[in-house]
N, C-alpha and C positions, 0 to 999 in steps of 0.2 A: 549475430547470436540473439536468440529470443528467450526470455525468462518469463515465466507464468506465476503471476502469485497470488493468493487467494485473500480477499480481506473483510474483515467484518467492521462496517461503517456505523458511527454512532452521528447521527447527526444531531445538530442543536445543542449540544450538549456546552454551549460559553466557553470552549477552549479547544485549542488542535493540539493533537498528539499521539505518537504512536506508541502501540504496549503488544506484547503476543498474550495471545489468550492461553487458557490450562493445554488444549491441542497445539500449541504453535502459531497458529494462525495470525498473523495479521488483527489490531484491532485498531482502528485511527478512529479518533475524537474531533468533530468540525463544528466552527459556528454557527456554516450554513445549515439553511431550514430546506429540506429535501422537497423545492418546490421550485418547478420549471427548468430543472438539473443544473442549479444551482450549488446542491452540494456534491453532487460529478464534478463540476469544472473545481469545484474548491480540492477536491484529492486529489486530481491532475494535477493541479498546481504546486499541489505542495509534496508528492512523490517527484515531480521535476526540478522542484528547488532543492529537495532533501538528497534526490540523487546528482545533481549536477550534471543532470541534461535537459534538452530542446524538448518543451510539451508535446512537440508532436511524436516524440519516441515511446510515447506511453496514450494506451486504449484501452477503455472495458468492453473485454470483451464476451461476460455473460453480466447479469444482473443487473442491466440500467434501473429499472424503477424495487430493486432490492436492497437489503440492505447490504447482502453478501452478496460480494463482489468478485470478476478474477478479471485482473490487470494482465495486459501483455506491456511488456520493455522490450524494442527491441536496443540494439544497439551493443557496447562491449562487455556489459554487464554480464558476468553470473549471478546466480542468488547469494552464493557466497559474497559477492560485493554489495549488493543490496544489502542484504542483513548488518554487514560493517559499516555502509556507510549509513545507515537507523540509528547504529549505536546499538545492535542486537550481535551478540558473537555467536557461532556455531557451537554448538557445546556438543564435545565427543567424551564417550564414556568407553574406561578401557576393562576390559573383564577379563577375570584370573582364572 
């Protein structure tokens, strides 16, 4: 299974972390300085530890020198497991 996800990279910023922006999107926060894709390998890294898979199950596959990014995972993941395991829950809205 392949899951696509879109994300908007802050780099430099003295701290990693991830937040959804006002659209949903993806927003991570790196230390690395976005020079010699330094801070690519840094979000590989830490989407592979966060998701609890092998680095190589995860690639960008548009925006290397951007800052908006879209990741492929492949592997058994949905988005819906991506978003859980972030600590982001899917939020469903029910209408009358």
């Amino acid at each position: 299974m392949t899951c696509v996800v879109t994300v908007k990279v802050i780099p430099n910023s003295g701290k990693v972390s991830f937040s959804l922006d006002s659209s949903g999107r993806f927003k991570v926060h790196l230390k690395s300085l976005p020079v010699d894709g330094k801070a690519n390998k840094e979000l590989l890294q830490l989407f592979a530890k966060a998701l609890e898979i092998p680095s190589a199950d995860i690639s960008i596959v548009s925006g290397l020198t951007s800052r908006l990014k879209r990741l492929r995972i492949t592997g058994p993941l949905t988005l819906n497991d991506v978003m859980s395991k972030l600590g982001f829950a899917l939020q469903t809205t029910f209408l009358k």
